[in-house]
C-alpha positions in Angstrom: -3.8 -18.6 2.7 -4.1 -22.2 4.6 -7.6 -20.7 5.7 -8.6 -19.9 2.3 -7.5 -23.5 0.8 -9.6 -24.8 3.8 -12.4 -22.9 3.0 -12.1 -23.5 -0.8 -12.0 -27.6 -0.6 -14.8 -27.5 2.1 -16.9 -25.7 -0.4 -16.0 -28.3 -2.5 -17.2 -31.3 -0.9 -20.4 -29.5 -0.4 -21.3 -29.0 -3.6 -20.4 -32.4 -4.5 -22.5 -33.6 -1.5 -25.5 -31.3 -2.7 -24.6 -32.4 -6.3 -24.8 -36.3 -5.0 -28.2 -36.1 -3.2 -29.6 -34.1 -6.1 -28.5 -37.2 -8.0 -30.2 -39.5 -5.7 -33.1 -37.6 -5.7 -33.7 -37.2 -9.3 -33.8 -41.5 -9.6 -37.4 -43.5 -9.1 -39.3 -44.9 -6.5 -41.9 -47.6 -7.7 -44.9 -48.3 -5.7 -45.5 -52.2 -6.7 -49.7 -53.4 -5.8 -49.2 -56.9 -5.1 -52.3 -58.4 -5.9 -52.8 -61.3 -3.6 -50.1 -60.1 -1.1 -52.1 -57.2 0.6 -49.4 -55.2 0.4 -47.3 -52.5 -2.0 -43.8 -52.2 -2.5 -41.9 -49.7 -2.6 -38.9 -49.6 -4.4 -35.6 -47.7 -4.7 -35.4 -47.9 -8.0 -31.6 -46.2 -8.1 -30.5 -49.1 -5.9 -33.0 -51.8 -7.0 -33.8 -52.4 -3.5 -37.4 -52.8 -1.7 -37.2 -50.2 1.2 -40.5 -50.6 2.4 -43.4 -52.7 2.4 -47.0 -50.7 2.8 -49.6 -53.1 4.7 -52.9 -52.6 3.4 -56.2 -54.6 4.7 -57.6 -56.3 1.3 -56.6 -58.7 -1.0 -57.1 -58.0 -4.7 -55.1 -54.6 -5.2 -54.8 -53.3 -8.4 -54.5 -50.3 -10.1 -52.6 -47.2 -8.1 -51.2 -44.0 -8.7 -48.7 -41.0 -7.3 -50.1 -37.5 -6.6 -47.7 -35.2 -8.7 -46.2 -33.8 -5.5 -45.1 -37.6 -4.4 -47.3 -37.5 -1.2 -49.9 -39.7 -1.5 -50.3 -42.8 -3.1 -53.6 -44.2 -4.3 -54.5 -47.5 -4.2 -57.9 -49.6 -5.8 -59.0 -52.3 -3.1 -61.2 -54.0 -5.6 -62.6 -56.8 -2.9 -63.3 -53.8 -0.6 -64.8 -51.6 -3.1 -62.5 -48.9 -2.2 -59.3 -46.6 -2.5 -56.9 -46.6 0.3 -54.9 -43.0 0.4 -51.3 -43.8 1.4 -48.9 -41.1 3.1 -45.6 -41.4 1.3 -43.6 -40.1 4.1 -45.0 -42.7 6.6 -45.8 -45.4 4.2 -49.4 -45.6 6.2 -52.8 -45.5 5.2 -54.7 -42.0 6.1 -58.0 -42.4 4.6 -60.0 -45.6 3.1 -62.6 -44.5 0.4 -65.8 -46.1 -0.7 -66.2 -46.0 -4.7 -67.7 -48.5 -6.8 -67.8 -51.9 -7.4 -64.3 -53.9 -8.1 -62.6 -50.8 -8.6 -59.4 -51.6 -10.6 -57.3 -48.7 -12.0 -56.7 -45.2 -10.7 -55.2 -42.1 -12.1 -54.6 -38.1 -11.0 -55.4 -34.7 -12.6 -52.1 -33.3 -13.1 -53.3 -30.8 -11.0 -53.2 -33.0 -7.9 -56.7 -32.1 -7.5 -58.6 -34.8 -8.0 -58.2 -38.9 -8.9 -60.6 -41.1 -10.9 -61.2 -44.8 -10.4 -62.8 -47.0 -12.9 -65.6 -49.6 -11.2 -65.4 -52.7 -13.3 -68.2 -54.2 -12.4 -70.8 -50.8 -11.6 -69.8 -50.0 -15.4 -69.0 -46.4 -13.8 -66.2 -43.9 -12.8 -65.7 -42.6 -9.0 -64.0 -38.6 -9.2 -62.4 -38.2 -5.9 -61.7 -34.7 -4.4 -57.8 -35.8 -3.5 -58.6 -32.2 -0.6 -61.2 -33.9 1.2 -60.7 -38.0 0.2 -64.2 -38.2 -0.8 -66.2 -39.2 -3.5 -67.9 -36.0 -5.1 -69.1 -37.4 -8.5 -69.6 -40.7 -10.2 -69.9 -41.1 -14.2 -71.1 -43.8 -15.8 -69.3 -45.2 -18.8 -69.1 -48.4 -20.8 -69.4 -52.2 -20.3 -66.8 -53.7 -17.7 -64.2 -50.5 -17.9 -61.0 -51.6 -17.0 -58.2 -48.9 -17.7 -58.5 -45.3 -18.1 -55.7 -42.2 -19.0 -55.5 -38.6 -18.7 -55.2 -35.9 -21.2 -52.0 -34.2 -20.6 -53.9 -30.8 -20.1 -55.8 -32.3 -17.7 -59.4 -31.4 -19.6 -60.1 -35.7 -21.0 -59.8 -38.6 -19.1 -60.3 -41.8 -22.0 -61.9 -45.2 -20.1 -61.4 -48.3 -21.8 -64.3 -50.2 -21.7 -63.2 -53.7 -22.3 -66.5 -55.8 -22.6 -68.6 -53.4 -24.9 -64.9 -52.7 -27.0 -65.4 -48.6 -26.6 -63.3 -46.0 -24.9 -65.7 -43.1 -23.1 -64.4 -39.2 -22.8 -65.1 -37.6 -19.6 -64.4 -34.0 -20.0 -63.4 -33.2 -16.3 -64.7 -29.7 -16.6 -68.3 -30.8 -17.5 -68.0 -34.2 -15.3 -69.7 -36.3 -17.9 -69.0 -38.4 -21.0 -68.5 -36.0 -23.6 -67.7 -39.2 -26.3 -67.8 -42.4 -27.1 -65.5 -44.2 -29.5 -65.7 -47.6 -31.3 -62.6 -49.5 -30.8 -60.7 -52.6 -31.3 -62.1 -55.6 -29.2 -61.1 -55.8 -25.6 -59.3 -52.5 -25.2 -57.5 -53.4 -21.6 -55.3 -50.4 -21.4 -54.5 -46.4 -22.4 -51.7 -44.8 -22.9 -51.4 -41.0 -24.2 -49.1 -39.5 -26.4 -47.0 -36.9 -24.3 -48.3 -33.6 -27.1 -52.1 -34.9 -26.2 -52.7 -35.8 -29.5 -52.8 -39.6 -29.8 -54.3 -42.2 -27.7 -53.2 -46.0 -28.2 -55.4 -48.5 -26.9 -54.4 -52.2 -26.6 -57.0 -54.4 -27.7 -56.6 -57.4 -25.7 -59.2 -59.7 -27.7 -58.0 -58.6 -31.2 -54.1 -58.7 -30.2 -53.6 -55.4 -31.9 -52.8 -51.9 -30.7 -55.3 -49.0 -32.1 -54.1 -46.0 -32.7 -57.1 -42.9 -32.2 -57.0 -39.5 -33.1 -57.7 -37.8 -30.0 -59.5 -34.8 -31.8 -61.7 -37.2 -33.7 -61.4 -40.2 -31.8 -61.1 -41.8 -35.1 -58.8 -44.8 -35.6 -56.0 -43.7 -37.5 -53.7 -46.8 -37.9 -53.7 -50.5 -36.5 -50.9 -51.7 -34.9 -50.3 -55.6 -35.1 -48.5 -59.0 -33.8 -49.3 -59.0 -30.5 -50.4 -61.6 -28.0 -53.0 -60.6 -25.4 -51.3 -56.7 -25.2 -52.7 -55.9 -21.6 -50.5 -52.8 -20.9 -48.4 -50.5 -22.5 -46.5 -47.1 -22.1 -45.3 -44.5 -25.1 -41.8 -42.9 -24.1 -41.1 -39.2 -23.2 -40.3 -38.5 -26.4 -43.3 -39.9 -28.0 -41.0 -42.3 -30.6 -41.7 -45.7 -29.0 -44.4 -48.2 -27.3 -43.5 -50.9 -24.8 -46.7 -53.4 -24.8 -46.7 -56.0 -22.7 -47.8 -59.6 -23.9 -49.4 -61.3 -21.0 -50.0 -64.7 -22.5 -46.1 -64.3 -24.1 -44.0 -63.1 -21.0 -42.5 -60.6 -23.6 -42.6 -56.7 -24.1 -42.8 -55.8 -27.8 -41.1 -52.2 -28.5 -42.6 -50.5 -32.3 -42.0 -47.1 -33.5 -45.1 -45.1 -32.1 -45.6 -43.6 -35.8 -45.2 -46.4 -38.1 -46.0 -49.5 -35.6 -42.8 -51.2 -36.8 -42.1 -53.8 -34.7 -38.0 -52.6 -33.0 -37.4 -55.4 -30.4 -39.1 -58.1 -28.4 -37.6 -58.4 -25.0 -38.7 -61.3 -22.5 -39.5 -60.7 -19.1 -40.9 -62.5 -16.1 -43.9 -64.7 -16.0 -47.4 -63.5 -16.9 -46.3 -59.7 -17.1 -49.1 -57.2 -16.5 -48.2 -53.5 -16.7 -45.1 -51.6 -17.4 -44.3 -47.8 -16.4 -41.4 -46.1 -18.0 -39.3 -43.8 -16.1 -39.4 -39.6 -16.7 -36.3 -39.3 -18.7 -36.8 -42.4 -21.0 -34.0 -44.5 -19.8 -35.7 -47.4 -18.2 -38.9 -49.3 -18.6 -40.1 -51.5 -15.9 -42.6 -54.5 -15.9 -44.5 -56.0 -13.3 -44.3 -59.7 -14.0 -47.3 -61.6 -12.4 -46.3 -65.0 -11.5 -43.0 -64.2 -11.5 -43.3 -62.1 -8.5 -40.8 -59.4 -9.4 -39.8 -56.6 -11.7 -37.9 -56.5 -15.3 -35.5 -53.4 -15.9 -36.0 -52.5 -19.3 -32.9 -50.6 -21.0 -34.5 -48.6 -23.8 -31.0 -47.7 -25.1 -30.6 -51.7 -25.9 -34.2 -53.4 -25.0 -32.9 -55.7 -22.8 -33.5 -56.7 -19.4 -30.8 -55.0 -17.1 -32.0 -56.5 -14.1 -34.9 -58.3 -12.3 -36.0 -57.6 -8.6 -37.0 -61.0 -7.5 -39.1 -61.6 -4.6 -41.1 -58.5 -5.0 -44.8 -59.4 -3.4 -47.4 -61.6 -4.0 -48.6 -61.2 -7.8 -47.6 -58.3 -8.4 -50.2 -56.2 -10.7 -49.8 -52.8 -11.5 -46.3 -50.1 -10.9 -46.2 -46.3 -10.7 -43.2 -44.2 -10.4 -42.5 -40.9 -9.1 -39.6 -38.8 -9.7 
């Protein structure tokens, strides 16, 4: 009987040990591109704690992104003209990889099979076979494109073409521009409705948010009130945008459908992306100047927490989970 009680309460603890680190696992890590700190962050986001810091050769980092699986990050090196490929496990760089000029945002196939990098200043797109690290195609797009999303199938990626206010479609099977839409002026950044159906670009010039049909690529509604929206992210389930307003060091939050404006939540100095974690809880904001990172509570809209101290101007986040 004593063996059995043993037995029973060491089962126990097992399961609430396996229960635990299935807990842990389940919370975010950010990767943090600090801009003029040649380095990335990488934070615990569970613990709000920076458990490593990635030492990369370049200044001017900017846009990155996390292979689905979690093992490589990719990083734009826009004074080097590259991507540096980043092995999560050792928090080293495995492969440096020539694209175009100033490259400065990066995002993956959900497929894991390949990344594309928008070249600010070659006006063109690098597609990067993530098998072999190297550049098998280049598309070229609009004027100066600055941001650019993925379909949720995986068949569009939308560029934002800030100077020459038009967002190009690359169909991925056909590796070429299949569209091109008008848009609001200065559209700085992309974000995807989770169904596939809607795109909303910020306009950065206009200080407005347009909403686009993704079928049509029509405009559908105008979202305004704004102040230089340079990011933004819709929520997992689809009902909100957080837009970040650089020139305001605030995030507004509006009602994805109606672009009713719900809260306006200050942040850190010159703010300039925001990434919203997979279950909706928690948005989190890159502030600029203020070298750290605001903690969004979507349940209140207000700052939780801020990471101080987080790099050197730091410019874009990604989280994996």
């Amino acid at each position: 009987m004593r063996t059995r009680n043993t037995t029973s309460v060491f089962c126990l603890r097992v399961f609430a040990f396996l229960a635990t680190a299935l807990a842990i696992s389940a919370q975010p890590y950010g990767y943090v591109s600090n801009q003029m700190g040649n380095t990335v962050s990488v934070v615990d986001m569970a613990t709000n704690v920076i458990s490593a810091e990635i030492s990369l050769s370049s200044g001017g980092l900017s846009g990155l992104a996390v292979t689905p699986n979690g093992s490589y990050l990719y990083v734009a090196q826009q004074s080097l003209n590259s991507v540096a490929v980043v092995s999560t496990a050792s928090n080293s760089v495995v492969a440096t990889i020539p694209v175009g000029s100033s490259p400065v945002q990066v995002a993956i196939l959900p497929s894991g099979k390949a990344a594309f990098v928008v070249n600010s200043q070659s006006n063109n797109v690098s597609l990067i076979n993530t098998a072999t690290n190297t550049v098998v195609h280049t598309i070229a797009v609009g004027a100066n494109p600055v941001a650019l999303a993925i379909t949720p199938n995986g068949a569009d990626v939308l560029v934002a073409n800030q100077s020459s206010s038009t967002i190009s479609v690359i169909s991925v099977s056909k590796r070429s521009v299949a569209a091109t839409w008008t848009t609001l002026a200065g559209p700085s950044a992309i974000a995807i409705s989770p169904k596939g159906g809607t795109a909303y670009v910020a306009a950065q010039n206009a200080d407005e948010v347009a909403v686009h049909s993704i079928a049509t690529g029509d405009i559908t509604a105008t979202f305004t009130g704004f102040n230089s929206p340079v990011a933004l992210a819709v929520t997992p389930n689809a009902g909100f945008l957080y837009v970040v307003n650089i020139n305001a060091s605030t995030v507004s939050v509006v009602h994805a459908g109606s672009g009713n404006l719900v809260a306006t939540v200050p942040v850190g100095s010159l703010p300039t992306s925001v990434a919203i974690s997979s279950d909706g809880s928690m948005a989190y904001v890159a502030n600029g100047f203020g070298f750290s990172i605001s903690e969004i509570d979507t349940s209140t809209n207000t700052v939780g927490y801020t990471l101080p101290s987080v790099g050197i101007y730091p410019f874009s986040i990604a989280l994996y989970n």
